[in-house]
SEKE-628732 format. One record per atom (N, C-alpha, C): y, x, z. Coordinates in steps of 0.1 Angstrom, whole numbers, padded with zeros to 4 digits, always signed. Each point is the difference from the previous one (the first is absolute). Example, Ala and Ser with C-alpha at 12.3 -4.5 7.8 and 13.67 -1.06 7.14 Angstrom:
BEGIN
-0057+0132+0078+0012-0009+0000+0012+0009+0000+0011-0004-0007+0011+0009+0000+0011-0008+0008
# end
This chain:
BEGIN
+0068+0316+0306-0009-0002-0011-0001+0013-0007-0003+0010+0008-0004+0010-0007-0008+0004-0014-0004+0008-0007-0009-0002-0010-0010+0005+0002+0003+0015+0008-0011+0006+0006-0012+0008-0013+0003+0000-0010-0004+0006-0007-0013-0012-0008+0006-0012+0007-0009-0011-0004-0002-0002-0015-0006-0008-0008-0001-0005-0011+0006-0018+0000+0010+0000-0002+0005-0014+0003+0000-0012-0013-0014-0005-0001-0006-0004-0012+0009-0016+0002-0003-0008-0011+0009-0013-0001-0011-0011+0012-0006+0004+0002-0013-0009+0010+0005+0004+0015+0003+0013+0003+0002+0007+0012+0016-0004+0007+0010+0002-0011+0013-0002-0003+0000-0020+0008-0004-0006-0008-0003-0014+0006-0001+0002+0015-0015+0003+0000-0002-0004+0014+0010+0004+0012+0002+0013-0006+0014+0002+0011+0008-0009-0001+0007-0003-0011+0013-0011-0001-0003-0009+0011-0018-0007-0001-0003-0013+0004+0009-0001+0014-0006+0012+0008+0000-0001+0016+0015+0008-0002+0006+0008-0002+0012+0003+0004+0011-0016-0006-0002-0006-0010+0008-0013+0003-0003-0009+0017-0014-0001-0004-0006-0007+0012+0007+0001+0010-0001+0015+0005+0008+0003+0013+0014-0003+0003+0004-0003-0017+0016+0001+0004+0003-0011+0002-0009-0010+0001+0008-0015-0007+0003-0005-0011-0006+0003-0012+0004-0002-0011-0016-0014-0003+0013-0008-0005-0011-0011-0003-0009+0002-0006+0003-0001-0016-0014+0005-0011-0002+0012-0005-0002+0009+0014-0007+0011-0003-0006+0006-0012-0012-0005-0002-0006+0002-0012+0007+0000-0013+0002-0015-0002+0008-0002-0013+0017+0011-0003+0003+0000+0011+0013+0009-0001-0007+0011-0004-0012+0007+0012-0005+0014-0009+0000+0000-0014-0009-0007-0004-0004-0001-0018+0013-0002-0009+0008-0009+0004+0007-0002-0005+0012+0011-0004+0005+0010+0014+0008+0010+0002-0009+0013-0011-0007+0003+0007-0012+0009-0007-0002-0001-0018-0006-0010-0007+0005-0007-0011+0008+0002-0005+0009+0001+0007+0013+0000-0007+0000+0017-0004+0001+0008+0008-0001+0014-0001-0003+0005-0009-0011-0002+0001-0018+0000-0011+0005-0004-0016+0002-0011+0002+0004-0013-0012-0016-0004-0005+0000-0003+0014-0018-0010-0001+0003-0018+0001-0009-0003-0003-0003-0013+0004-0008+0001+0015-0003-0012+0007-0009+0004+0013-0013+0000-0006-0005-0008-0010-0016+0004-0003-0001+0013-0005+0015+0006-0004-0009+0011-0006+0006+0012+0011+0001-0004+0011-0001+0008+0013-0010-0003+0004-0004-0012+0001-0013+0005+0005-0012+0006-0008+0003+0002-0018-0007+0002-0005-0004+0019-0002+0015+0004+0006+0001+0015-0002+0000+0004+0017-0007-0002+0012+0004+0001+0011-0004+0011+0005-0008+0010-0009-0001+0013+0002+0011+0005-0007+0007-0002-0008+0011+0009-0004+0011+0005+0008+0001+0016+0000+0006+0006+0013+0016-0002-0007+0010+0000+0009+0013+0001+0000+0006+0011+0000+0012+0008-0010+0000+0009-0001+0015-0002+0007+0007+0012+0005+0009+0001+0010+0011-0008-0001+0004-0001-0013+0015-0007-0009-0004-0014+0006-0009-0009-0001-0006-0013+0001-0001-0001+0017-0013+0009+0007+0003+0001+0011+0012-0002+0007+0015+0006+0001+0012+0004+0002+0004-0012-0002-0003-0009-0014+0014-0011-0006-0010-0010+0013-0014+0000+0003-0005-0012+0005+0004-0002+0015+0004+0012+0003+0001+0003+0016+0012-0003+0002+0009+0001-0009+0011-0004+0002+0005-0017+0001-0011-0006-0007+0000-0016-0001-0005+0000+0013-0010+0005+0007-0008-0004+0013+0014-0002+0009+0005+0013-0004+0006-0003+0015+0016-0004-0002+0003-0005-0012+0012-0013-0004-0010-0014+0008-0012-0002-0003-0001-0011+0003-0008-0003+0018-0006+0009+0001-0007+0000+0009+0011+0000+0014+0009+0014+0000+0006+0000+0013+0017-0003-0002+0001-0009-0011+0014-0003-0004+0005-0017-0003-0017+0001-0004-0001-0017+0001+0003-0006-0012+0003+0008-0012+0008-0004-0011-0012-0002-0012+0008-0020-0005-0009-0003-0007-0007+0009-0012-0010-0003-0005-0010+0007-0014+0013-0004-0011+0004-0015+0004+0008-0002-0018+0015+0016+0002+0005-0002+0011+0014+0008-0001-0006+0018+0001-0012+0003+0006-0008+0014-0008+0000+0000-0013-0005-0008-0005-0006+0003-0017+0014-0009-0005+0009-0004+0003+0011-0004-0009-0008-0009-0007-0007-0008+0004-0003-0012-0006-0005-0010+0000+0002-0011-0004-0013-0011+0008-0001-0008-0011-0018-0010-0003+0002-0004-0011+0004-0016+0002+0002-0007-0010+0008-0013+0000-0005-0006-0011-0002-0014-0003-0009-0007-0014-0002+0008-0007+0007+0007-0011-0011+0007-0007+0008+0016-0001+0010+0001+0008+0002+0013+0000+0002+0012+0011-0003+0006-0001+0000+0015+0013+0017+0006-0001+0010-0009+0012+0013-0004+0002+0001+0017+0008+0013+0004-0002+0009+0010+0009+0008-0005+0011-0008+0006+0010+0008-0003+0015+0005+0009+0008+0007+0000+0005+0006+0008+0014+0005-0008+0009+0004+0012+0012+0004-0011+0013+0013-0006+0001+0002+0002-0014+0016-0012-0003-0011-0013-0005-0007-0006+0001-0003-0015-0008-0013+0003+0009+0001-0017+0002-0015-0005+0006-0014+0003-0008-0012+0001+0007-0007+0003-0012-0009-0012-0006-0003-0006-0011-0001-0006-0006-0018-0005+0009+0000-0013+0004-0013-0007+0004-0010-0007-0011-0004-0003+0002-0014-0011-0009+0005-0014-0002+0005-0006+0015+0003-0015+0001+0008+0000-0008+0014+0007-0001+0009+0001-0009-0003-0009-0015-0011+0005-0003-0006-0006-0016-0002-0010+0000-0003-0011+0011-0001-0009+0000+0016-0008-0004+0009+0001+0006+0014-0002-0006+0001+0000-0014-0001+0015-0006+0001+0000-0014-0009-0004-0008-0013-0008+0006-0008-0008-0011+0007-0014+0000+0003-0007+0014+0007-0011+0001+0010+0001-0013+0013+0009-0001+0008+0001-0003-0004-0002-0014-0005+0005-0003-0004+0005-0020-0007-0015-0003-0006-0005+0010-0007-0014-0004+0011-0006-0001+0010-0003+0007+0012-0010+0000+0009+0004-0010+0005+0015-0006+0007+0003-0010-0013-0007-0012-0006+0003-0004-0009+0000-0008+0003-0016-0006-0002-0007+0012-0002-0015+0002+0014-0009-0008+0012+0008+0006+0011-0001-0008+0005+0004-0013-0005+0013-0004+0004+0006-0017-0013-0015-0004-0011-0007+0001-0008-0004-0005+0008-0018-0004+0004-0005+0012+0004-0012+0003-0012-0006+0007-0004+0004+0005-0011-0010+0010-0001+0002+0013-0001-0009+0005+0002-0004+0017-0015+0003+0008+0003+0009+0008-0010+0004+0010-0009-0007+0009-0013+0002+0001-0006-0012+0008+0010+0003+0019+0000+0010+0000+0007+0001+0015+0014-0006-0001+0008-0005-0010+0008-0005-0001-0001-0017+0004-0013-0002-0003+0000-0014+0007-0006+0001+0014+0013-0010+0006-0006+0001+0014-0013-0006+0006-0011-0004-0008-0007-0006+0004-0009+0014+0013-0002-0009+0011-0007+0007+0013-0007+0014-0005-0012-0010-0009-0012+0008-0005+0006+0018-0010+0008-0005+0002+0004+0013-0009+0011+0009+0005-0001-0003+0014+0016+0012+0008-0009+0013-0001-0011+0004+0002-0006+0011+0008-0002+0010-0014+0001+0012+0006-0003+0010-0013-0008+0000-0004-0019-0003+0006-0012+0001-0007+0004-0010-0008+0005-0012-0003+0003-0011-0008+0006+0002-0016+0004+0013+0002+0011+0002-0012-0010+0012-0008+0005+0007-0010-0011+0008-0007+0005+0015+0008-0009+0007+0002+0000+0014+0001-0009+0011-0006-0004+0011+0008-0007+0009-0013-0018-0010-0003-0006-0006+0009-0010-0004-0003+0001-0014-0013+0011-0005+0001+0005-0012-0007+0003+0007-0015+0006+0011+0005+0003+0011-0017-0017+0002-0008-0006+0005+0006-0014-0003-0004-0004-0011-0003-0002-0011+0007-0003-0006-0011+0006-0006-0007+0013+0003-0004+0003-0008-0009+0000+0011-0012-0003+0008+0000-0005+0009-0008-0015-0002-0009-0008+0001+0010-0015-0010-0004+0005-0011-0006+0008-0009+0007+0000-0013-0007+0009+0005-0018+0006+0008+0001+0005+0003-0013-0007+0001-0010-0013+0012+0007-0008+0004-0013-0016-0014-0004+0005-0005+0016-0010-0014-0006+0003-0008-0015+0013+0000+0008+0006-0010-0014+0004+0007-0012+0001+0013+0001+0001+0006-0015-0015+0000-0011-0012+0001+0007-0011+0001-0001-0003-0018-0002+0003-0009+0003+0003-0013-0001+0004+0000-0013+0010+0003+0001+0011-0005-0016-0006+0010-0012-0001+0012+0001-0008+0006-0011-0010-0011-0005-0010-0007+0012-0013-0008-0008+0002-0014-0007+0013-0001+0009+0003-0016-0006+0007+0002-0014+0012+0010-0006+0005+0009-0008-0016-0001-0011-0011+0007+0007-0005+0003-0014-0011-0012-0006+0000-0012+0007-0007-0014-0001+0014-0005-0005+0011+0004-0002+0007-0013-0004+0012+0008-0010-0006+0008-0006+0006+0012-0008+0005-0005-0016-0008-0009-0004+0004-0008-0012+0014-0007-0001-0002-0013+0012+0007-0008+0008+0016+0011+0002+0003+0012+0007+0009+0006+0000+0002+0008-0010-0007+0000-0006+0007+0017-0011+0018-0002-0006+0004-0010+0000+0009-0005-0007+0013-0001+0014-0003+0002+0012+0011+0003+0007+0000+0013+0006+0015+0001+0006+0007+0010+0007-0007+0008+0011-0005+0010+0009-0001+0003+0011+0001-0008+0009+0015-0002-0001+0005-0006+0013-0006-0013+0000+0001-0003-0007-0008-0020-0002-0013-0004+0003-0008+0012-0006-0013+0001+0007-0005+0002+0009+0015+0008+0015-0005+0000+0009+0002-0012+0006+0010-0005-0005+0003-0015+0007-0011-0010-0003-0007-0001-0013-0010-0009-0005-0007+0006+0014-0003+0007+0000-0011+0005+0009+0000-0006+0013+0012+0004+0006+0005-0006+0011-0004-0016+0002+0009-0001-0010-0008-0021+0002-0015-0005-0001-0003+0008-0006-0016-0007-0004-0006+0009+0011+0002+0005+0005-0011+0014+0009+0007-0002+0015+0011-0001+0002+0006+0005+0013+0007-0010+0003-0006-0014-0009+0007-0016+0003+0016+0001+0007+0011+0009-0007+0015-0001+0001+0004-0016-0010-0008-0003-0003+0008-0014-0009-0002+0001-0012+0006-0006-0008+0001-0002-0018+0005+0010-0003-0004+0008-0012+0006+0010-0009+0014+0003-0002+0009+0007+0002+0012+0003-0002+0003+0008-0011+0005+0003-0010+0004+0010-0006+0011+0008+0009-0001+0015-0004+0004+0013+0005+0018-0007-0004+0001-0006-0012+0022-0005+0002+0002-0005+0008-0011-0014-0001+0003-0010+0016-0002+0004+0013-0009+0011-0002+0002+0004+0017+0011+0009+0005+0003+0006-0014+0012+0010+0004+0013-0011+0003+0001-0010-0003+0014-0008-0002-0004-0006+0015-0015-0009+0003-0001-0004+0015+0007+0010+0009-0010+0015+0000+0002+0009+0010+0016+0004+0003+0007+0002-0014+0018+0004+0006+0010-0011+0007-0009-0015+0000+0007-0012+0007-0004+0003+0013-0016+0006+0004-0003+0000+0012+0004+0007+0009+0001+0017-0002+0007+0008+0005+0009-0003+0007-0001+0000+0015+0012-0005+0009+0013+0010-0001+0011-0004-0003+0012+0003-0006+0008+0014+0015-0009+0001+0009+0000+0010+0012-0009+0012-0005-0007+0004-0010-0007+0008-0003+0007+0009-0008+0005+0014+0006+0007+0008-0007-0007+0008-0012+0004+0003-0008-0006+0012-0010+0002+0016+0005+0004-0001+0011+0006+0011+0005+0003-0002+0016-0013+0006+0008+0003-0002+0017+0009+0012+0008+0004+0000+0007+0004+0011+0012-0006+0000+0010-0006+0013-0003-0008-0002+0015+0006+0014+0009+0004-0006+0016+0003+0016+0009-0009+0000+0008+0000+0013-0001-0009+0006+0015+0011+0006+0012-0001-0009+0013+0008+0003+0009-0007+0011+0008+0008+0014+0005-0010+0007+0006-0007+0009-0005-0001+0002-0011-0011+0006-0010-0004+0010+0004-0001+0010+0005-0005+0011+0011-0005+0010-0013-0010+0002+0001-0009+0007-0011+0005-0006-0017+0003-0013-0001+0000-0005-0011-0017-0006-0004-0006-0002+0011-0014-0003-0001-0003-0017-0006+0006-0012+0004+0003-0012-0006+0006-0005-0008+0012+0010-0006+0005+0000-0011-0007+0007-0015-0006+0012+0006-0009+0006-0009-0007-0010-0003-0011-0002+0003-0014-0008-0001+0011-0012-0006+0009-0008+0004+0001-0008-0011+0000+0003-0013+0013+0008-0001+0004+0007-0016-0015-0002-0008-0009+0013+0009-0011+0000-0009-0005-0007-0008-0005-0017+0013-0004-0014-0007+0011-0008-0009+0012+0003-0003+0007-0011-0002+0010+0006-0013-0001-0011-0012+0007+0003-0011+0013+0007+0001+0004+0007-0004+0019+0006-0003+0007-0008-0005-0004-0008-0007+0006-0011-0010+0004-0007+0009-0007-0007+0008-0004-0011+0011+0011+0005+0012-0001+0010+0006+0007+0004+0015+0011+0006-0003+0008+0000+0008+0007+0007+0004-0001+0007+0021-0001+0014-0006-0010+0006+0014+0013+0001+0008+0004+0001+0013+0008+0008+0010-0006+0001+0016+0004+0014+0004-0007+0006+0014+0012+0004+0007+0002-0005+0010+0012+0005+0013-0007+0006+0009+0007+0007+0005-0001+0005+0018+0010+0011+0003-0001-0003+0012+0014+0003+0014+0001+0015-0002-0015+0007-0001+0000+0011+0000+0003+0011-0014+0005+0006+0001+0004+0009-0012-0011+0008-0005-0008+0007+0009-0012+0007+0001-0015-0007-0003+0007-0012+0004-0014-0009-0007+0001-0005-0015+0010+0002-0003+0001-0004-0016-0001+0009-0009+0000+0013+0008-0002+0010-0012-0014+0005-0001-0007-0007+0012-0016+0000-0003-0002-0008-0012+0006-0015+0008-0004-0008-0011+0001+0000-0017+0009+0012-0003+0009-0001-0012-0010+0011-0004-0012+0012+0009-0004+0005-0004-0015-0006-0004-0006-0007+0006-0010-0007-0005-0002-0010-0010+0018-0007-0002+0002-0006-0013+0001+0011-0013+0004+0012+0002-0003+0012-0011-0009+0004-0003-0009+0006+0012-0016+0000-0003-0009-0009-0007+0004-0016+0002-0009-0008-0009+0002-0005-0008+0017+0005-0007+0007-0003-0011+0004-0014-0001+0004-0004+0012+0005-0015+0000+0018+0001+0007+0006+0013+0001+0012+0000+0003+0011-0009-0009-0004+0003-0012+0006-0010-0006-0001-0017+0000-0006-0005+0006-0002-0012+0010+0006-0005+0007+0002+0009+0009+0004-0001+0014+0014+0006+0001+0009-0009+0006+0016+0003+0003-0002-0002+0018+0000+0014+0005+0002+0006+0010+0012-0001+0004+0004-0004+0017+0016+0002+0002-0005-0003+0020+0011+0004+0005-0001+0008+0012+0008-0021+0004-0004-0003+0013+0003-0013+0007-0004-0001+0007+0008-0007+0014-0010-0005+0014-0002-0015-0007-0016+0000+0000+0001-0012-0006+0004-0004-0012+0006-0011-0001+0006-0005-0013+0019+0002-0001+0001+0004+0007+0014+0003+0005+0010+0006-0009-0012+0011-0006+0013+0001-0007-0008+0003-0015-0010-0008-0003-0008-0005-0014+0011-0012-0005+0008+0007-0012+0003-0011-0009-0007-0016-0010+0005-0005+0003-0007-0014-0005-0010-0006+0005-0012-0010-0011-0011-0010+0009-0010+0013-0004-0012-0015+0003-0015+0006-0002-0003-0012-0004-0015-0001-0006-0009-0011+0000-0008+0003+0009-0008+0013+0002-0011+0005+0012+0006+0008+0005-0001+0003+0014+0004+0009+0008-0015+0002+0010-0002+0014-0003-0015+0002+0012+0004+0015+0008-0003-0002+0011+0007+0009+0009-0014+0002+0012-0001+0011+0006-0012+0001+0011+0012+0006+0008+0009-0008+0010+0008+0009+0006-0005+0003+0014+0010+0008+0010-0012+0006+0015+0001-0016+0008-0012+0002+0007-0001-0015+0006-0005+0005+0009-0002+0012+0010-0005+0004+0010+0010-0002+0013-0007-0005+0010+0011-0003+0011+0000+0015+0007+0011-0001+0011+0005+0011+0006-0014+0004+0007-0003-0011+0010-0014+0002+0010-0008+0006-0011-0003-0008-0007-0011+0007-0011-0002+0013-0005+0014+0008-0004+0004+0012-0002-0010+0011+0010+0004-0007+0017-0003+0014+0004-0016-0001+0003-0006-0009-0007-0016+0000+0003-0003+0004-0020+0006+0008-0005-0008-0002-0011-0005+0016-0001-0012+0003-0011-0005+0019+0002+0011+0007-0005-0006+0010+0005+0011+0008-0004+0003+0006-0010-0012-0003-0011+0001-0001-0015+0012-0005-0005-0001-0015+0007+0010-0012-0005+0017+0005+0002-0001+0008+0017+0012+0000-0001+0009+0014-0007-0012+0005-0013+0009+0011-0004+0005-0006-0010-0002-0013-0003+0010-0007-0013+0011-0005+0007+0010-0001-0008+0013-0001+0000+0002-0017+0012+0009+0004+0007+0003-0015+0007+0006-0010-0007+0011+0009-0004+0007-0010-0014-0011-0013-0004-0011+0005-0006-0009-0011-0006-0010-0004+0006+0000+0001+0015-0009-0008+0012+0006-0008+0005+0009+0001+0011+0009-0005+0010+0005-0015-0007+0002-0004+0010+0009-0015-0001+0001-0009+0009+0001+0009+0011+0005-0006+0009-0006-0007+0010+0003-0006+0013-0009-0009+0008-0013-0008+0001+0004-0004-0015-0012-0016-0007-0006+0012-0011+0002+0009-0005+0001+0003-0013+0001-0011-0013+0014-0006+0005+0003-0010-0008+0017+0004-0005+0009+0009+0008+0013+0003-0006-0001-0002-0012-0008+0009-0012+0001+0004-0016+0000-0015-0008-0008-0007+0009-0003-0008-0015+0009-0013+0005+0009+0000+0012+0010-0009+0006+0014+0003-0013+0000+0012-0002+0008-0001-0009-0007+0002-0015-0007+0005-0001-0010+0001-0017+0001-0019-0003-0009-0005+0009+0003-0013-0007+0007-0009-0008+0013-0002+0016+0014-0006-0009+0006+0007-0011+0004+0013+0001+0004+0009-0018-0013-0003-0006-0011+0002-0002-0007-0006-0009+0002-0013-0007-0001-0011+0008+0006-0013-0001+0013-0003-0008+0007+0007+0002+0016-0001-0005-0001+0004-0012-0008+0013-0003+0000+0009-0013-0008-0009-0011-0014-0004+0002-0011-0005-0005+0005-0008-0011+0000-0001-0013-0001-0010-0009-0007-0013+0004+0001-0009-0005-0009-0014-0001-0008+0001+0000-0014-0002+0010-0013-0001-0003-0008+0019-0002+0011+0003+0005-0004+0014+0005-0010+0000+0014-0005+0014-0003-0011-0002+0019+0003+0017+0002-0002-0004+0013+0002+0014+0012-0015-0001-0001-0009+0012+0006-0009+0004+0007+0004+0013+0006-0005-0004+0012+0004+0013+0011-0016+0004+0003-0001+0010+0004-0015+0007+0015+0005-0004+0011-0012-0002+0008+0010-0001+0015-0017+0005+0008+0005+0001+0014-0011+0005+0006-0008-0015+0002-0013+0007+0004-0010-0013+0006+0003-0014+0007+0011+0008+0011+0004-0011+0010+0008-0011-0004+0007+0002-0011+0015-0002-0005+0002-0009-0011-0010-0012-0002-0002-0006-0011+0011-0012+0003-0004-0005+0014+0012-0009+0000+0013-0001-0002+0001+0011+0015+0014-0002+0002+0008+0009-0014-0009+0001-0015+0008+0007-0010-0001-0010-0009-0008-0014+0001-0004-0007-0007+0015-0010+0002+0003+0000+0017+0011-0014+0003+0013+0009-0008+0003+0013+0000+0012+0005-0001+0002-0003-0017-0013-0001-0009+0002-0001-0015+0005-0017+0001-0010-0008+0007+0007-0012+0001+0014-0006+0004+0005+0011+0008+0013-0004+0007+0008+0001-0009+0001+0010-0011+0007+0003-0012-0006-0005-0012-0004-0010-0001-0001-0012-0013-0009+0006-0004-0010+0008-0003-0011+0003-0010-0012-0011+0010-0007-0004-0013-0010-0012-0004-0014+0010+0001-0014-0006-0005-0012+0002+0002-0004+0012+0007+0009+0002+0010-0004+0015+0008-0017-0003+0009-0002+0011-0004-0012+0004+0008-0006+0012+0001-0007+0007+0004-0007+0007+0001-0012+0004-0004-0006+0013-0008-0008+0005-0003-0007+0015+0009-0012-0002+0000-0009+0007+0006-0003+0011-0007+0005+0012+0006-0011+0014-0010-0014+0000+0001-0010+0009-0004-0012-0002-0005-0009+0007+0018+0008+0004+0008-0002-0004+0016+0002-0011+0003+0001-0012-0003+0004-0013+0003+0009+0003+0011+0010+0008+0000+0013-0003+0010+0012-0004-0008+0008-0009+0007+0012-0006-0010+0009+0016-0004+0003-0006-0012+0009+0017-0004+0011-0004-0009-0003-0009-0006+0016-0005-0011+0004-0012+0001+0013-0007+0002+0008-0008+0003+0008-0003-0014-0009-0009-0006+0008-0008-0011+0007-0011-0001+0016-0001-0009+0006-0012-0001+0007-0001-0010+0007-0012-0005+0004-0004-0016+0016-0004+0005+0009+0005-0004+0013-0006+0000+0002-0012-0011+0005-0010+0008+0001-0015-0012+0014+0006-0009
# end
């Protein structure tokens, strides 16, 4: 790749990338270009394509050429080049000590945050009842369900303002709270009027006596600290109590670095464990994405894949070793009415579905990422 005295504009620069990935075998050519390039630059891709006559000056040239050929004839992923990959809502630190953080992954931690959520609240989850109609993930809410229940929010705020200012006389003489409840009954047919005491005195009888003020939740595995983060984020301090294990010593001090960067180290109680092994005390949640890759599997994966760590691929024959023992210590550890969710690969819904059953957890089932392939393996310890 000589320069030749060329003018190596951000338009010119591309097209090379295109075909020298091409030839190498690199899957998304393109996207890695832009993306590698971008980075350099500190462009966005529209505004590479917006500046594509802009020539590259040697410093940039040099850093870019250097990415080409990390990735091109080395095979080595874009996240462990740029030391980073992004994850729900933050741009995580990686290297080739920790797996690098996927998409499906989020699907886990939305599960998760609905079911914590469900518990600080006291209310029972429609996937909680086993009725047929409601095992499958499009059944339960996800990001399109977040929408509208958003719309439906501002329907009914826009609702209640009109009914509020037609019946404004009628309330001037109560409380907020009361008026939303008048509201409620006459508008949203919940029943007869309650005062804001009586509902407070109903509601502390109703609260099922299993609902902590205060959950534990562990992350088994934590790699990056990618599922532990993203909960912190969504989830009160008051409410959790956070903790993140893993085997690896190198992987926690990623993770302890990305809990510093987004100021949530104080959250999170970090500590080195195969497993639960040598994690003191219970949980209420435990969510873990541990390796589920079988041996055969291993030697058919790119060779992207195989510059992450084995530690957090492998498991063996079935790719079922990890969670033969994750399960039962889960099980044993778990408070009352605690739940595991694991990731598991596509193939693997059952034979991870019988193993939660063989160890006494209830409404196990399975949720689908937003590829519709099974990816999380949920269950409730009685």
């Amino acid at each position: 790749m000589s320069d030749n005295q060329q003018i190596w504009t951000i338009q010119r620069m591309l097209e090379w990338s295109y075909k020298f990935f091409s030839d190498n075998h690199v899957d998304s050519p393109q996207l890695d270009a832009q993306i590698l390039l971008g980075h350099v630059l500190g462009m966005t891709k529209m505004q590479l394509l917006l500046n594509g006559a802009r020539p590259l000056d040697a410093s940039e040239l040099a850093a870019y050429k250097t990415f080409v050929v990390r990735r091109a004839k080395n095979h080595e992923p874009v996240a462990y080049i740029l030391g980073m990959r992004g994850f729900w809502t933050f741009d995580l630190k990686v290297s080739p000590a920790v797996l690098i953080p996927r998409p499906d992954t989020e699907c886990l931690v939305e599960k998760a945050l609905e079911f914590v959520n469900a518990r600080l609240k006291g209310r029972v989850l429609p996937w909680l009842d086993d009725s047929p109609a409601r095992l499958t993930y499009e059944s339960v809410d996800d990001r399109k369900s977040y929408y509208d229940a958003v719309e439906a929010s501002e329907a009914l705020e826009k609702e209640t303002e009109a009914w509020l200012e037609a019946s404004a006389s009628r309330l001037k003489d109560l409380s907020d709270e009361d008026r939303r409840r008048a509201f409620e009954s006459e508008i949203i047919g919940s029943g007869a009027y309650v005062s804001s005491e009586a509902a407070e005195e109903a509601k502390s009888e109703r609260v099922s006596p299993e609902v902590s003020a205060k959950l534990r939740i562990v992350d088994i595995g934590t790699g990056s600290g990618a599922i532990i983060l993203a909960l912190a984020s969504e989830l009160p301090a008051e409410a959790c109590e956070l903790a993140a294990v893993d085997i690896s010593a190198e992987a926690l001090e990623v993770a302890r670095d990305n809990a510093r960067q987004f100021g949530l180290s104080e959250r999170i109680a970090f500590s080195e464990s195969d497993l639960l092994e040598h994690y003191p005390g219970n949980a209420d949640i435990i969510v873990s994405n541990p390796p589920y890759i079988s041996t055969s599997e291993m030697l058919e994966l790119e060779p992207e894949v195989k510059k992450e760590p084995v530690l957090a691929l492998e498991a063996g024959a079935e790719g079922l070793d990890v969670y033969k023992r994750l399960i039962p210590q889960a099980s044993a550890r778990l408070n009352a009415h605690g739940a595991l969710f694991v990731e598991i690969g596509c193939t693997q819904s059952r034979a991870v579905e019988a193993l939660f059953v063989a160890n006494g957890f209830k409404h196990v089932r399975t949720f689908r990422d937003y590829g519709q392939q099974p990816r999380v393996v949920f269950g409730v310890k009685d």
